[in-house]
C-alpha positions in Angstrom: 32.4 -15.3 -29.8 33.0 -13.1 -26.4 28.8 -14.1 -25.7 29.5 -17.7 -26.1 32.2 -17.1 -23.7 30.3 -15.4 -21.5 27.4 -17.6 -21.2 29.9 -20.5 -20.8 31.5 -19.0 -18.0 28.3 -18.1 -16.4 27.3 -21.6 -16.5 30.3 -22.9 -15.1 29.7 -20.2 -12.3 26.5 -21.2 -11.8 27.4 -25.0 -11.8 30.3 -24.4 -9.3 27.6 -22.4 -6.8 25.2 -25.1 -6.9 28.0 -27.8 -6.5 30.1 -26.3 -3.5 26.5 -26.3 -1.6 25.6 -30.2 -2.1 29.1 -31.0 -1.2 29.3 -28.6 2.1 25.5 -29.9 3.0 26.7 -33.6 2.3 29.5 -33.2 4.7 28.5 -31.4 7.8 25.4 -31.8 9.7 22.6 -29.2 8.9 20.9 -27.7 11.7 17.0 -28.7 12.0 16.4 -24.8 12.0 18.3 -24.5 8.8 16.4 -27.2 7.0 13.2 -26.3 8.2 13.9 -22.4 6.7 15.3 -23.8 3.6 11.7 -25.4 3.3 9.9 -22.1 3.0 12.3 -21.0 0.7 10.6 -21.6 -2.8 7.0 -20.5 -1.4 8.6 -16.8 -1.0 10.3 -17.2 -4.0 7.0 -18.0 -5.8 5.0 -15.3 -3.9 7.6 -12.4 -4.6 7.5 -13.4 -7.9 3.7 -13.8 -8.5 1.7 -11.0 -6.2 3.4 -8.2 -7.2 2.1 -9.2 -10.9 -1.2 -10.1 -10.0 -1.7 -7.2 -7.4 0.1 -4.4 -9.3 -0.3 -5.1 -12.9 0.0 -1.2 -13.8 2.4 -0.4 -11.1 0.3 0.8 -8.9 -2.1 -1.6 -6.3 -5.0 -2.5 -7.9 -8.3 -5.2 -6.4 -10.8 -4.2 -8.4 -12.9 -6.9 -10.5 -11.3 -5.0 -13.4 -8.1 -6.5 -12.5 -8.0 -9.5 -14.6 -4.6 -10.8 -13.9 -5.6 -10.7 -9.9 -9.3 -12.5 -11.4 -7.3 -15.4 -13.1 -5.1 -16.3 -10.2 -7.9 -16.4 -7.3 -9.7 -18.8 -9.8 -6.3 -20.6 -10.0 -5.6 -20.7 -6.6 -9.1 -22.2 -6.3 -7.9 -25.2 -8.1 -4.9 -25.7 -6.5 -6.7 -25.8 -3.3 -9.0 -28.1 -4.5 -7.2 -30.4 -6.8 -3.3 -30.5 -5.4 -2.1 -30.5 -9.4 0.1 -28.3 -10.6 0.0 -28.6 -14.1 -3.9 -28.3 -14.0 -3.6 -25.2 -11.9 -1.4 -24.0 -14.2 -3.5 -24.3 -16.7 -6.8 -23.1 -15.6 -4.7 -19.7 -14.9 -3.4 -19.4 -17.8 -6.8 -20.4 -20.0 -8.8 -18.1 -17.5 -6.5 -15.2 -18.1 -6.2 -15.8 -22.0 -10.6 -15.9 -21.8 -10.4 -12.5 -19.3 -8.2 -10.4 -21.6 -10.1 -11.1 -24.9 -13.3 -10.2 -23.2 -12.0 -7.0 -21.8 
């Protein structure tokens, strides 16, 4: 019973953070060099998240060929760049790095 509690109250904590931003941003002006910073904000998000994965699988830095998660993601980052689709992108990624690990 206490986890339930918990996780209720978390979400109501995390509803409440989300909520007292929209209504302070829908009542005062943002300044232009807020906005265009809060722009960026889910490419570093993404990119802390993702190099140190694909550059680091082990721990320590690794950009050898043998390095198949760091393989799967240029090929992936090929197709983004070419198509613009996330969801294919996506996939490719994931399919490539599926095909990489079963062949090494």
């Amino acid at each position: 019973m206490s986890t339930w509690l918990i996780v209720l109250a978390m979400g109501i904590v995390t509803y409440l953070t989300r909520l007292s931003l929209i209504a302070l941003f829908g009542r005062i002006e943002v300044p232009s060099l807020v906005q265009r910073s809060l722009r960026l904000v889910p490419a570093a998000v993404l990119s802390a998240i993702i190099f140190p994965e694909l550059l680091r699988p082990g721990g320590t830095l690794d950009l050898s060929f043998a390095n198949v998660r760091l393989l799967a993601g240029l090929l992936a980052v090929l197709v983004a760049w070419r198509t613009k689709r996330v969801s294919l992108t996506i996939g490719v990624g994931m399919v490539a790095l599926w095909i990489l690990l079963g062949l090494s």
